[in-house]
Backbone of each chain as ProteinMPNN parsed JSONL, in Angstrom:
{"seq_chain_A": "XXXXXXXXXXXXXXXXXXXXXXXXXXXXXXXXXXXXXXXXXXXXXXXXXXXXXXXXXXXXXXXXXXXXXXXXXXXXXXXXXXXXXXXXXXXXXXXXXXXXXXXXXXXX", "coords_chain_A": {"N_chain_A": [[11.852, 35.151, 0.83], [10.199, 32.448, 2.068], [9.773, 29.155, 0.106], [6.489, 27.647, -0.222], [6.037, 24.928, 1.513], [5.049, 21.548, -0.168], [1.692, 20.243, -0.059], [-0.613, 18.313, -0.414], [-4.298, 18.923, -1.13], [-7.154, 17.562, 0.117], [-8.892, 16.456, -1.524], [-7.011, 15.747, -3.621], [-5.4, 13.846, -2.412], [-3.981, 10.43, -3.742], [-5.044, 7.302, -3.758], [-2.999, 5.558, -4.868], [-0.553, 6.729, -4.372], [-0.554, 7.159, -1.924], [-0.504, 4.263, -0.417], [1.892, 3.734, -1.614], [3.701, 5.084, -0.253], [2.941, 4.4, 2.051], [4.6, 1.73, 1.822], [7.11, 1.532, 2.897], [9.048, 0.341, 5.87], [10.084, 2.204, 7.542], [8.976, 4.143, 6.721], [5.973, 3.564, 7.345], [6.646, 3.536, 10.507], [7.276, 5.74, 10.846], [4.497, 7.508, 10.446], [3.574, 5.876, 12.546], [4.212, 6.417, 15.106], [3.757, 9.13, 15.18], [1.229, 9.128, 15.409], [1.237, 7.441, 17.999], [2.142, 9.957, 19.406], [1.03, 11.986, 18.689], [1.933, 15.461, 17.326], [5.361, 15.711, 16.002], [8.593, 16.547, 16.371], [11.239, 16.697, 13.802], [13.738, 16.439, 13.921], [13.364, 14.719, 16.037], [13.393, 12.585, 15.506], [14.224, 9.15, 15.283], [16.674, 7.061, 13.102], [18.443, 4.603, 11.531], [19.288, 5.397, 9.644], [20.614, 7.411, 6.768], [20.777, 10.959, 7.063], [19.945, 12.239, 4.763], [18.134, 10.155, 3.61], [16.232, 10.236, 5.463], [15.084, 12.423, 5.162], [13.742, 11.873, 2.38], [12.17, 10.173, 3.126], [10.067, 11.79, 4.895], [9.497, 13.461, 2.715], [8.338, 12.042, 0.851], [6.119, 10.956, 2.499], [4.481, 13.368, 3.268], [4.043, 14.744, 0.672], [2.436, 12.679, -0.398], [0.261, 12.711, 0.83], [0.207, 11.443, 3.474], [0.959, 13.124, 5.788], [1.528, 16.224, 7.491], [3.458, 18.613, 7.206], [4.845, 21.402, 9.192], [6.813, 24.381, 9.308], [8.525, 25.465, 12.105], [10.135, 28.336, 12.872], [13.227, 27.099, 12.964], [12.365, 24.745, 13.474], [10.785, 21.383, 11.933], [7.482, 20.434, 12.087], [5.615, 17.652, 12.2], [2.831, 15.693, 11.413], [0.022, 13.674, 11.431], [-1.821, 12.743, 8.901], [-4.432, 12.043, 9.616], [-7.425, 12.174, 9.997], [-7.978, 13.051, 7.27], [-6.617, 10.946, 5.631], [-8.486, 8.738, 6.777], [-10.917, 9.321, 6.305], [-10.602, 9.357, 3.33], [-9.937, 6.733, 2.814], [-11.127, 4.516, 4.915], [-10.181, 2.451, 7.216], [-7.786, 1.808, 6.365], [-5.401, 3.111, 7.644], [-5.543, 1.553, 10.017], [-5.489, -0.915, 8.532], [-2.723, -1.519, 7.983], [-1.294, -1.173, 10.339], [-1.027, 0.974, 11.19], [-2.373, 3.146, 12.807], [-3.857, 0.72, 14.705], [-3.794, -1.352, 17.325], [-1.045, -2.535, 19.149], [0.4, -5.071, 17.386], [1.608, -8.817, 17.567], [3.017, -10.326, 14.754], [3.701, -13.45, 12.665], [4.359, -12.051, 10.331], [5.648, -8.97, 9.235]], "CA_chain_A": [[10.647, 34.436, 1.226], [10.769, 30.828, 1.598], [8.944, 28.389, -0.572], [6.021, 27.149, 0.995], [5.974, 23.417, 1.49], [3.84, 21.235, -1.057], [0.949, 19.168, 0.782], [-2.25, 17.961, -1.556], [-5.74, 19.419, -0.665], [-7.512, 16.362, 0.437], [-9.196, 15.954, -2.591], [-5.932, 15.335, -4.392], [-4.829, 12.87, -2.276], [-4.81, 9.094, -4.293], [-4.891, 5.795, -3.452], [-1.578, 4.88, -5.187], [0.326, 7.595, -3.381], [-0.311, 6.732, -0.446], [-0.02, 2.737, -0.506], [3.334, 3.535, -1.906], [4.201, 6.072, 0.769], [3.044, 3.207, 3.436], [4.881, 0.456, 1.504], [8.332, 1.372, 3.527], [8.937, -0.057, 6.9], [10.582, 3.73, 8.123], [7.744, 5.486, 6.548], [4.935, 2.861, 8.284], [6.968, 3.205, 12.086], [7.065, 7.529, 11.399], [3.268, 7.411, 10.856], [3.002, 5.114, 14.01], [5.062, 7.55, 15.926], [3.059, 10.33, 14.798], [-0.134, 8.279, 15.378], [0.961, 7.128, 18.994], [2.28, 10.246, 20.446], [0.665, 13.778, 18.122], [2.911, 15.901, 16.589], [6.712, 14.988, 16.457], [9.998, 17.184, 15.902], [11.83, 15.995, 12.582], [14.827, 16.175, 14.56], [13.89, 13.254, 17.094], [12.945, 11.072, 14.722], [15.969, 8.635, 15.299], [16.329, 5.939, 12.523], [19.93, 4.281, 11.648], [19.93, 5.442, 8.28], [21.193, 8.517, 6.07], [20.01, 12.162, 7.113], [18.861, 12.366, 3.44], [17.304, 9.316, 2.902], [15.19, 10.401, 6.243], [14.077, 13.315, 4.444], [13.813, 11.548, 0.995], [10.896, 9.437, 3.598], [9.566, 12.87, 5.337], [8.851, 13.879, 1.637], [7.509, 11.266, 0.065], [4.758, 11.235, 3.686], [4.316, 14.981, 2.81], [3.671, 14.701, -0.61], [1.239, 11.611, -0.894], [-1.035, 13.744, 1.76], [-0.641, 10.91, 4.54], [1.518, 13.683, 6.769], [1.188, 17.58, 7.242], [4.79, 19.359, 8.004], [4.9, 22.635, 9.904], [7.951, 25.017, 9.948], [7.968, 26.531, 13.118], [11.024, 29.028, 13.184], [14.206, 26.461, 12.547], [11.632, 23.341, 13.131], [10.225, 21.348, 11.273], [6.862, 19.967, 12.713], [5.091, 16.449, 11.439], [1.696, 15.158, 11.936], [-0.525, 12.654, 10.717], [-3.446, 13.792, 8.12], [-5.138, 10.926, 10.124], [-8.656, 12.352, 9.654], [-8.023, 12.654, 5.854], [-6.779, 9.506, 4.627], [-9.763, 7.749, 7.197], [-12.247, 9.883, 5.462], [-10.85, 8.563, 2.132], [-9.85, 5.314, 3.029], [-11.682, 4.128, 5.606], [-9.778, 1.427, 7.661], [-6.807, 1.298, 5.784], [-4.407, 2.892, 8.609], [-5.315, 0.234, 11.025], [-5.023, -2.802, 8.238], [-1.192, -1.446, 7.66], [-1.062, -1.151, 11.391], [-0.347, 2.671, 11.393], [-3.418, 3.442, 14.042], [-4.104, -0.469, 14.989], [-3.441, -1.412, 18.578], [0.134, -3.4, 18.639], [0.236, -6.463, 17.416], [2.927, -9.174, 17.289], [2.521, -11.547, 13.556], [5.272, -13.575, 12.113], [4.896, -11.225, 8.872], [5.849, -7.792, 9.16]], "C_chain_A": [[10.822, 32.947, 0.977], [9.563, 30.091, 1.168], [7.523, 27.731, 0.479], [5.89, 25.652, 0.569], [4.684, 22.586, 0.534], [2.799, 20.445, -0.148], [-0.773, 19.035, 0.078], [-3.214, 18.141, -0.98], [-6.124, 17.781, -0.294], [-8.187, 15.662, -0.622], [-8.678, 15.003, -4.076], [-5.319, 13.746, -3.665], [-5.277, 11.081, -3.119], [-3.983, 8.3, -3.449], [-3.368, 5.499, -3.69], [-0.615, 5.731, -4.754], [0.639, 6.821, -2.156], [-0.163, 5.179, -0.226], [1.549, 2.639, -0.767], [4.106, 4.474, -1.067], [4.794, 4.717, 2.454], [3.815, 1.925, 3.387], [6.742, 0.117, 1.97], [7.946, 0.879, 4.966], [9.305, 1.119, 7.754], [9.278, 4.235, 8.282], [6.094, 5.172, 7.526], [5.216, 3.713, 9.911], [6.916, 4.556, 12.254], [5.262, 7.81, 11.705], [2.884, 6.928, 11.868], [3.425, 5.973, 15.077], [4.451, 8.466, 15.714], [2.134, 9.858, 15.363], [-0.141, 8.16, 17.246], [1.229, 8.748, 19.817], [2.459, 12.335, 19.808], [2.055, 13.834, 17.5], [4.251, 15.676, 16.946], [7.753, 16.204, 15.484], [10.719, 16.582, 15.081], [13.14, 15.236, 13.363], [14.923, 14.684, 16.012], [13.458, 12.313, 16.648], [14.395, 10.412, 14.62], [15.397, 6.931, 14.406], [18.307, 5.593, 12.164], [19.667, 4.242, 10.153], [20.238, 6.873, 8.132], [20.076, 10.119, 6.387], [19.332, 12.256, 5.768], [17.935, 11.087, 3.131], [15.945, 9.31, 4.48], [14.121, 11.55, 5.83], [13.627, 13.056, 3.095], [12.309, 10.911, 1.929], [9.884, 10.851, 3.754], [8.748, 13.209, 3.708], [7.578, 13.251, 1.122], [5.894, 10.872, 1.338], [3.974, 12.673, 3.406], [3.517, 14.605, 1.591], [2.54, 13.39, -1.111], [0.279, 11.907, -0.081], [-0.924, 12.312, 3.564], [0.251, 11.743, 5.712], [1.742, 15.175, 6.631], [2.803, 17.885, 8.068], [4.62, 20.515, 8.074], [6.72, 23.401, 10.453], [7.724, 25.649, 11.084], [9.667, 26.966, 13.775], [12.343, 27.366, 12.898], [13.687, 24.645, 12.741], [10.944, 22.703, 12.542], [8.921, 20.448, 12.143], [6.261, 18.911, 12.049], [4.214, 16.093, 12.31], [0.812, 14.366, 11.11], [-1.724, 12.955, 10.413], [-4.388, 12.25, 8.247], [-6.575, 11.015, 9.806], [-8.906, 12.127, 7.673], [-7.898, 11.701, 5.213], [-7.917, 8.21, 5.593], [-10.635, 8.541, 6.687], [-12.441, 9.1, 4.396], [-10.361, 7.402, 1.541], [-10.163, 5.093, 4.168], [-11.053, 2.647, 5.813], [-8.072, 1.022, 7.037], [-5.53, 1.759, 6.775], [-4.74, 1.701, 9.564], [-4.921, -1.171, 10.205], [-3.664, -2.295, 8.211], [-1.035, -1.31, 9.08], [-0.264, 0.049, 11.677], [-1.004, 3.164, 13.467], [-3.72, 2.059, 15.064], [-2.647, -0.609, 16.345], [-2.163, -2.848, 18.193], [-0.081, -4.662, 18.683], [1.496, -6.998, 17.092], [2.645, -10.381, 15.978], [3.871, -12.151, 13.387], [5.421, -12.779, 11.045], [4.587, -9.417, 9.463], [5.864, -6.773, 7.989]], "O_chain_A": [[11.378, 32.377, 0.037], [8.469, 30.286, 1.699], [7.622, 27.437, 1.671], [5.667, 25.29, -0.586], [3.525, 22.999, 0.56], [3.436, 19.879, 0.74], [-1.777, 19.726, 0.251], [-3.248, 17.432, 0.026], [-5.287, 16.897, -0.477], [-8.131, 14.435, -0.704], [-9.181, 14.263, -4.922], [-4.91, 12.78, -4.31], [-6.407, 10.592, -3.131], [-2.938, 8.403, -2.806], [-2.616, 5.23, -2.754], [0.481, 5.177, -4.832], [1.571, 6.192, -1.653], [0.817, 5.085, 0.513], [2.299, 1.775, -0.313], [5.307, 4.56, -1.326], [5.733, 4.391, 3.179], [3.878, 1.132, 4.326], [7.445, -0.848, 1.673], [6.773, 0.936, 5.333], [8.779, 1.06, 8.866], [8.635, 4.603, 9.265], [5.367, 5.977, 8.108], [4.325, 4.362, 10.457], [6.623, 4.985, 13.37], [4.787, 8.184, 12.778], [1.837, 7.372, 12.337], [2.637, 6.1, 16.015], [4.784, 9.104, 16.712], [2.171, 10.459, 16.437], [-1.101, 8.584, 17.889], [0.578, 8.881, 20.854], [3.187, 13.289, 20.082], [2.909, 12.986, 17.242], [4.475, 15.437, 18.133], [7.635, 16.557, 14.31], [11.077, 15.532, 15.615], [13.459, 14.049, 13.422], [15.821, 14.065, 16.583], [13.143, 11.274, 17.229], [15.401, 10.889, 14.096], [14.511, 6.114, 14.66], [19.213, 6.325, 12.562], [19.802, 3.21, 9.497], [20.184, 7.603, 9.122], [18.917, 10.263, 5.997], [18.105, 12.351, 5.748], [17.003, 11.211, 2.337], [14.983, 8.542, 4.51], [12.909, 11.637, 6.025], [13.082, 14.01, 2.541], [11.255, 11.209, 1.367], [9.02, 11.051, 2.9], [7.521, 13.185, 3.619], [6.411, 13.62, 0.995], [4.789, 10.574, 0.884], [2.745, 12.727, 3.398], [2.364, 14.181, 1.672], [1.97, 13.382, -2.202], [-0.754, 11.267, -0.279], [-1.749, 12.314, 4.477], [0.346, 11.073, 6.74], [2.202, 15.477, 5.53], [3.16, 17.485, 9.176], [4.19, 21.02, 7.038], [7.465, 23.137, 11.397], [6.756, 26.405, 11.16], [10.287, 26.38, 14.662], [11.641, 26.437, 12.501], [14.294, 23.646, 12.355], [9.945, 23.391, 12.334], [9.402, 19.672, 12.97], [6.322, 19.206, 10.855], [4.368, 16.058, 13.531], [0.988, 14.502, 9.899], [-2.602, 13.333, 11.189], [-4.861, 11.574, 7.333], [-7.077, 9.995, 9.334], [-9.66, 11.386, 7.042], [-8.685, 11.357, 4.332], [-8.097, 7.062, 5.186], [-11.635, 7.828, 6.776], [-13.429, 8.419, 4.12], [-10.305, 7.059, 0.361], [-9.279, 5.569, 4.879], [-11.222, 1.755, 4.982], [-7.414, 0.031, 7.352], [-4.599, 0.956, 6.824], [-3.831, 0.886, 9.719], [-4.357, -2.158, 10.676], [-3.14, -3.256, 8.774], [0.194, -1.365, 9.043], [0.831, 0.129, 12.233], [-0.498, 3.352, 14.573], [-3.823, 2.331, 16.26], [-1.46, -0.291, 16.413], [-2.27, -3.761, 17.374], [-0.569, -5.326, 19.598], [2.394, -6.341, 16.567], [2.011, -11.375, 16.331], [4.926, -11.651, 13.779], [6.577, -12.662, 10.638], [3.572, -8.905, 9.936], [6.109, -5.586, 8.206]]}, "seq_chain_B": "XXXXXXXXXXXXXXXXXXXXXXXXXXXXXXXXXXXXXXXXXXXXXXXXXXXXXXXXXXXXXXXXXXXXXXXXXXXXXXXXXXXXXXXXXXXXXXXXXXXXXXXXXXXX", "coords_chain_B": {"N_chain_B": [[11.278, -30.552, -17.939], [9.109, -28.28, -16.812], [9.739, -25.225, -14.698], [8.448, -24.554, -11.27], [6.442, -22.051, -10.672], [7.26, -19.226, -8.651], [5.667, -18.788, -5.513], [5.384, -17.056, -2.339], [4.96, -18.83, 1.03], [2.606, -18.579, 3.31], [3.214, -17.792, 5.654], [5.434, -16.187, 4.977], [4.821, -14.08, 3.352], [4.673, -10.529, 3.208], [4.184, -6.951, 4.302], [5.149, -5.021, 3.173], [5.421, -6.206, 0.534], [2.936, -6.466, -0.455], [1.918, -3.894, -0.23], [3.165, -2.346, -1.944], [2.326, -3.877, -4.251], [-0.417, -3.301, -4.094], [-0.225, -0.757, -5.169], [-0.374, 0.044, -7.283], [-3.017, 1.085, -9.901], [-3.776, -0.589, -11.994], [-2.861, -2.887, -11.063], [-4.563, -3.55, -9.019], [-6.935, -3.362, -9.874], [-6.762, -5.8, -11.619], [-6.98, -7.58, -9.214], [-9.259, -6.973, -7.772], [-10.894, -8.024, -9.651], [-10.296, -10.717, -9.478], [-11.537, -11.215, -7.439], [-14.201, -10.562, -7.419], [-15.218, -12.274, -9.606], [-14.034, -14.711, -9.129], [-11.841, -17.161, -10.46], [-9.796, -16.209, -12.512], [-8.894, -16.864, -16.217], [-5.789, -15.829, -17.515], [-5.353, -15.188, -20.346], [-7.651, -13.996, -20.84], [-8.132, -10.926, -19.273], [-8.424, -7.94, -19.893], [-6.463, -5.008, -21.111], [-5.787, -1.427, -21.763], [-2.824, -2.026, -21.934], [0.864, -2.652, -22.819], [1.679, -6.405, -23.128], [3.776, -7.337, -22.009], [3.934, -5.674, -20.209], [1.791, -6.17, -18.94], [2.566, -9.01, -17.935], [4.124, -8.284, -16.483], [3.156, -7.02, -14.041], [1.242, -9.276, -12.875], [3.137, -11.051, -12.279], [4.446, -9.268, -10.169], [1.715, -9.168, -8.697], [1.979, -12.055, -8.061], [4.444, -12.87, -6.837], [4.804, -11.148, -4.595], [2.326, -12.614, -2.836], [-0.121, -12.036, -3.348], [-1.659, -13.341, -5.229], [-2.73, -16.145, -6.908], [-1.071, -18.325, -8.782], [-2.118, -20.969, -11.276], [-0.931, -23.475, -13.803], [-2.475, -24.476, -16.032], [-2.537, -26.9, -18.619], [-2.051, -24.899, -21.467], [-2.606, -22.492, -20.578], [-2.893, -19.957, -17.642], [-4.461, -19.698, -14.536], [-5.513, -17.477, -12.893], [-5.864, -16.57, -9.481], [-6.937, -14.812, -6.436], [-5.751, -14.348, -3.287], [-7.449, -14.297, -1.229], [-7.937, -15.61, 1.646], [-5.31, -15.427, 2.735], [-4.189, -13.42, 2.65], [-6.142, -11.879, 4.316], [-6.461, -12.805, 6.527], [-4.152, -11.95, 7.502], [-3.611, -9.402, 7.486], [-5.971, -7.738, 8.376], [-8.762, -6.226, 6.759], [-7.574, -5.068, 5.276], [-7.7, -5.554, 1.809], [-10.342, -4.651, 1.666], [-9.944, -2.246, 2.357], [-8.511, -0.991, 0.696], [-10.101, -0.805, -1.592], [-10.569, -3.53, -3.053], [-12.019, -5.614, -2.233], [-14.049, -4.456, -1.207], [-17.56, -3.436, -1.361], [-18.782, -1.564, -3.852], [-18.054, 1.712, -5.149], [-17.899, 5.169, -4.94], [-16.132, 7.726, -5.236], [-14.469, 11.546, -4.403], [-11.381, 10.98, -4.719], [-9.269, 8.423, -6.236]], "CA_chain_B": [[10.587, -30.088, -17.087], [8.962, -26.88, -16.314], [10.17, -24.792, -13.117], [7.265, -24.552, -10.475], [6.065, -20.741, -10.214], [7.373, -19.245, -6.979], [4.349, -18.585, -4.59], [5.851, -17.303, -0.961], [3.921, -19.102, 1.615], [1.696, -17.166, 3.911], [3.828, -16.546, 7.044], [6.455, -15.401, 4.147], [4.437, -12.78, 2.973], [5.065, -9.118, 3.774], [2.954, -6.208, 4.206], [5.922, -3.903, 2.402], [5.481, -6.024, -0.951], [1.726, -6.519, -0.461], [1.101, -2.649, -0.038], [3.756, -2.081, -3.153], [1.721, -5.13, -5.174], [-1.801, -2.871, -4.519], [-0.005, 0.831, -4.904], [-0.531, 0.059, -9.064], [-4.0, 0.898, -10.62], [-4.08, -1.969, -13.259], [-3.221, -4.822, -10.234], [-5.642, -3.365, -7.964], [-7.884, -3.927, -10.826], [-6.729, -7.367, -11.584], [-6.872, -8.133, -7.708], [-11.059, -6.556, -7.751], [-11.771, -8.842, -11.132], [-10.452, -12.051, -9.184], [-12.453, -10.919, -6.085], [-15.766, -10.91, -8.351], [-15.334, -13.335, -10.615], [-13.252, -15.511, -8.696], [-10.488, -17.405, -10.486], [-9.91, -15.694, -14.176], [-7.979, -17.08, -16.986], [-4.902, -14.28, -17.461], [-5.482, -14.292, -21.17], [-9.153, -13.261, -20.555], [-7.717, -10.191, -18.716], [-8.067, -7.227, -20.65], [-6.156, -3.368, -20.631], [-4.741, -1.405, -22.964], [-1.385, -2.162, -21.792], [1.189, -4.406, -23.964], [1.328, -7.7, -22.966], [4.675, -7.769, -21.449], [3.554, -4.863, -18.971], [0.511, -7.049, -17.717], [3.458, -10.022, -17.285], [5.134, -7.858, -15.324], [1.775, -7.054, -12.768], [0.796, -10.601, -12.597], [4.101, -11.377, -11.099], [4.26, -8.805, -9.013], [0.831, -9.772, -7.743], [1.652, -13.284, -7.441], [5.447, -12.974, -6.178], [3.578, -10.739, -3.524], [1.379, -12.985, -2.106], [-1.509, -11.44, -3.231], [-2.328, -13.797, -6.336], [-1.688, -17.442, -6.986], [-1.174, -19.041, -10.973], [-2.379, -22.238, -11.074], [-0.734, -23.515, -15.331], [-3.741, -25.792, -16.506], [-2.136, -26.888, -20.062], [-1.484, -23.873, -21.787], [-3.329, -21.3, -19.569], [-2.654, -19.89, -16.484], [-5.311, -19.152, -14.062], [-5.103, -16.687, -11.501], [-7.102, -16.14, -7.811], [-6.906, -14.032, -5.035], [-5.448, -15.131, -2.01], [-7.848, -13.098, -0.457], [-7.831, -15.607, 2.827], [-4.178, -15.392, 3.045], [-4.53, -11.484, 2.855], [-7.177, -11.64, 4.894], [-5.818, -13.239, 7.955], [-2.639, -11.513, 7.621], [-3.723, -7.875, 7.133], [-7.4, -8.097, 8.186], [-9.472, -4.749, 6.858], [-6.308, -4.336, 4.107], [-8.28, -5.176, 0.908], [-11.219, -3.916, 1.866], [-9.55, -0.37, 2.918], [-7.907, -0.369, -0.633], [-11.472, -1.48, -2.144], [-10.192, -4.765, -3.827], [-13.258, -6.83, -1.964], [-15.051, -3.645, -0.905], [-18.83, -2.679, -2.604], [-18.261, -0.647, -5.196], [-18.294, 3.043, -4.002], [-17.345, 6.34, -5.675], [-15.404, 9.007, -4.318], [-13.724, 12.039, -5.485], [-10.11, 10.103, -5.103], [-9.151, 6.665, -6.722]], "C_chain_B": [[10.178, -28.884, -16.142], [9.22, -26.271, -14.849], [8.749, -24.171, -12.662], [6.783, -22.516, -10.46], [6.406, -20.622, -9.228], [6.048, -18.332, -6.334], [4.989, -18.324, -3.097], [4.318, -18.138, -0.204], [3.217, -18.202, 2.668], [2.139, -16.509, 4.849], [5.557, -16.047, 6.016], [5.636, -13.779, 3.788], [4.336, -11.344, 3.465], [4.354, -8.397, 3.528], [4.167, -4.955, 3.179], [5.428, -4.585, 0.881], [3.968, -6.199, -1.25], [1.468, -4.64, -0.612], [1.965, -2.179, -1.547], [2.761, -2.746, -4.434], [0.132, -3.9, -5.821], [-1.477, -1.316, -4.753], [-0.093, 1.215, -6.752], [-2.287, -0.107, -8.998], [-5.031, -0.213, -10.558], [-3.729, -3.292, -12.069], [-4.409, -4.373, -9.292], [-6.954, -4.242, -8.883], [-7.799, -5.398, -11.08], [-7.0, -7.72, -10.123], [-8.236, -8.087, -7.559], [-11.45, -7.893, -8.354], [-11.704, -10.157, -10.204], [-11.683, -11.662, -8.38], [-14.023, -11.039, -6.374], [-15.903, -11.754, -8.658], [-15.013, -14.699, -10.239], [-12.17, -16.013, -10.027], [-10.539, -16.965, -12.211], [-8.656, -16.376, -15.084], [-6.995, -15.865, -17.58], [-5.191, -13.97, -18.998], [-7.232, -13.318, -21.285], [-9.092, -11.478, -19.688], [-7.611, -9.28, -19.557], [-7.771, -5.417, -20.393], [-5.345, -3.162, -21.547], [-3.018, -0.933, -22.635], [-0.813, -3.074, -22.504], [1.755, -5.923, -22.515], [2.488, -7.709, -21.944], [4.477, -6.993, -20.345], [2.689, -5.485, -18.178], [1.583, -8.102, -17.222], [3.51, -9.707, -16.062], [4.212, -7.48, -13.953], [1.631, -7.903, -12.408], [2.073, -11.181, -12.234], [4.609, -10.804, -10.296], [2.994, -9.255, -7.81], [1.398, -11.16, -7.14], [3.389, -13.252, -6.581], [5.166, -12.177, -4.497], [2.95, -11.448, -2.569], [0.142, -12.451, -2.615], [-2.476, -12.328, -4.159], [-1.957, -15.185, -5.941], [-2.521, -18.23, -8.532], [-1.551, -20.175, -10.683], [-1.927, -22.462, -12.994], [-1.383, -24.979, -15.256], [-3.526, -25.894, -18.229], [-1.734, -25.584, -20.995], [-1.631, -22.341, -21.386], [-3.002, -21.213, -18.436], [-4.351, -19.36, -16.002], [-4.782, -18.602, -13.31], [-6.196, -16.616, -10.213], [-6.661, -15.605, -6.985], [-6.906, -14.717, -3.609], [-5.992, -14.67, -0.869], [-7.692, -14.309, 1.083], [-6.564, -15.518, 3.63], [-3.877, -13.742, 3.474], [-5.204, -11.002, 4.145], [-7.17, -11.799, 6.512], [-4.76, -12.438, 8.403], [-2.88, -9.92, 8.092], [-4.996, -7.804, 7.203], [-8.04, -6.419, 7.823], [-8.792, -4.487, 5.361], [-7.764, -4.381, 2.876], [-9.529, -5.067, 0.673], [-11.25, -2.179, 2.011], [-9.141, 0.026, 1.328], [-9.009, -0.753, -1.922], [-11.047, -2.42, -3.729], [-11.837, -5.459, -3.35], [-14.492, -5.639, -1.23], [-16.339, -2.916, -1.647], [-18.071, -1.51, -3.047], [-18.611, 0.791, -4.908], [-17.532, 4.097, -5.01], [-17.152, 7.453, -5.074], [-14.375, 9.715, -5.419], [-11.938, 11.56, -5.873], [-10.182, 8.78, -5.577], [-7.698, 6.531, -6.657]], "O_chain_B": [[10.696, -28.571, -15.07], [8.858, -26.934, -13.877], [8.037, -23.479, -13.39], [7.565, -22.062, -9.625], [6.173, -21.548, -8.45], [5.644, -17.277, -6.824], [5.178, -19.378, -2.49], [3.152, -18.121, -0.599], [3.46, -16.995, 2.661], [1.919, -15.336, 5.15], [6.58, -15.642, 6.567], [6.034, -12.642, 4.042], [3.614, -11.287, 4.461], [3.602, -8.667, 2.592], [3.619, -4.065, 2.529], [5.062, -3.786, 0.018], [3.702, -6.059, -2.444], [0.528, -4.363, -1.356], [1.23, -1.581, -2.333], [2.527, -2.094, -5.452], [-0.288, -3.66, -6.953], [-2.416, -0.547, -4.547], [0.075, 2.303, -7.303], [-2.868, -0.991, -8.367], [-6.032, -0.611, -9.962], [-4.218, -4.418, -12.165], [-5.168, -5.269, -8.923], [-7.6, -5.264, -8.65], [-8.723, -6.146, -10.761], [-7.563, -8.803, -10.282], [-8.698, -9.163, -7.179], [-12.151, -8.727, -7.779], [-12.759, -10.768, -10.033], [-12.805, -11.875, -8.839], [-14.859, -11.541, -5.622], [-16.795, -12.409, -8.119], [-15.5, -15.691, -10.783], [-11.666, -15.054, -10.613], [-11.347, -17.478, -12.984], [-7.519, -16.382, -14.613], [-7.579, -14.932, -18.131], [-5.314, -12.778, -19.277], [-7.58, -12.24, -21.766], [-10.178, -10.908, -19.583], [-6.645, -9.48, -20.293], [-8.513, -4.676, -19.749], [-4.53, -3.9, -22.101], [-2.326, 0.034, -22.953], [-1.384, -4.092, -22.897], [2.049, -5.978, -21.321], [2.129, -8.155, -20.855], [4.834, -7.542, -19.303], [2.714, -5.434, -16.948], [1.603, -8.18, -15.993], [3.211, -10.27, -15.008], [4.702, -7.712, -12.848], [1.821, -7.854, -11.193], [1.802, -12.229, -11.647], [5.312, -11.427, -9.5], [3.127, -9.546, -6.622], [1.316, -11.4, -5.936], [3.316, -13.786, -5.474], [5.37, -12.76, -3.432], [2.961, -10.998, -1.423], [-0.762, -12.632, -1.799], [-3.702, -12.257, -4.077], [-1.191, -15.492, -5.028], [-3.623, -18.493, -9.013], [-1.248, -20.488, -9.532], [-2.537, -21.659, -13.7], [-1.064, -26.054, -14.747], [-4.151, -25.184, -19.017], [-0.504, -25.585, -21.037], [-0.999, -21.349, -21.749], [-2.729, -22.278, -17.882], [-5.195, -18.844, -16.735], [-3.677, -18.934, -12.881], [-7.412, -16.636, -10.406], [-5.579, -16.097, -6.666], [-7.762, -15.385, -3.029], [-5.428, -14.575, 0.221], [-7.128, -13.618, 1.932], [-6.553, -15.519, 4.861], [-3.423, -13.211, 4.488], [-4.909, -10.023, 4.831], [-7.698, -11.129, 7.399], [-4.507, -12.272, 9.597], [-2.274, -9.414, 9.037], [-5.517, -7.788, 6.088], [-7.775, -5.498, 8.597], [-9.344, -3.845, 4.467], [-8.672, -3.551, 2.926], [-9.96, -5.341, -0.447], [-12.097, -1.299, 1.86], [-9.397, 1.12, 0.825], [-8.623, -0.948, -3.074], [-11.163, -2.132, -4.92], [-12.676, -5.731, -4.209], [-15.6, -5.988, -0.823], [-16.173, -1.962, -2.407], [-17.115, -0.829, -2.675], [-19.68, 0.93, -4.315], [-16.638, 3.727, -5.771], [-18.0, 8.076, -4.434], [-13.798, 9.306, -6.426], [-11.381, 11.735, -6.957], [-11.145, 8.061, -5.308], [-7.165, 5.454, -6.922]]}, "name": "protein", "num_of_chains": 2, "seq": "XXXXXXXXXXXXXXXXXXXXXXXXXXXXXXXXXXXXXXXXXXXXXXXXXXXXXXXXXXXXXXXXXXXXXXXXXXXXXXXXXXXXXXXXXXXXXXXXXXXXXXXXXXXXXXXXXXXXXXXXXXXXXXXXXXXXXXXXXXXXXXXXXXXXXXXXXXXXXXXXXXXXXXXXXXXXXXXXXXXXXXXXXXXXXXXXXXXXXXXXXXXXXXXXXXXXXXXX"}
């Protein structure tokens, strides 16, 4: 039987999780990718770094509640617990520009 | 002759070390107190952390962007750069309730 995946009731989720989840530039652009286009296959998430340090991100999204993963038979599925962290932060995906319509700043 | 504090300027500032800066507690908290009070003297700042641990916050905040020291003879003051924040990341410390009424929910 395989473990089942950890993912924090909504109640659990905190503040300092998740700020430090969003405080990568990977982990921001997977949430935006999730955000612009629903659920997303682990496998086409294409970033130019280390298969583990893509799942070292996947986790740490998982585990601070701002992303729900779904095995489905040898896939893994990812989606954005978009309703939950705007319940209990209100506005805070659009100021990190997760949900927020594209913008171009000089600070990234 | 003393070396200047480094302060990035505003199109330096980044939303990776800004969202790292507010993903701590105790600076969120220091970041609220300016936001009230406006500009606080750092030894007036009180938590029961030791001394060298608050250092180490108050230059994260201010290497950040999020703070700025002003050394008035043997005191530092601190303030919230909230319009630098504010422009940059509009909604941000309001979403992470730094400048947001005071509100209680079952996460913090």
């Amino acid at each position: 039987m395989r473990a089942e995946l950890y993912h924090p009731d909504r109640e659990e989720i905190s503040l300092d999780k998740v700020l430090h989840a969003l405080s990568d530039p990977i982990r921001r652009d997977i949430a935006r990718v999730m955000h612009l286009e629903g659920s997303r296959v682990c496998g086409q998430l294409d970033y130019p770094i280390a298969k583990s340090t893509l799942s070292h991100h996947l986790k740490v999204l998982r585990e601070s509640g701002v992303m729900h993963t779904e095995i489905r038979g040898t896939a893994r599925v990812v989606t954005l617990r978009r309703d939950d962290i705007e319940s209990l932060f209100p506005g805070l995906l659009d100021a990190v520009r997760v949900t927020a319509p594209e913008r171009r700043t000089a600070a990234v």
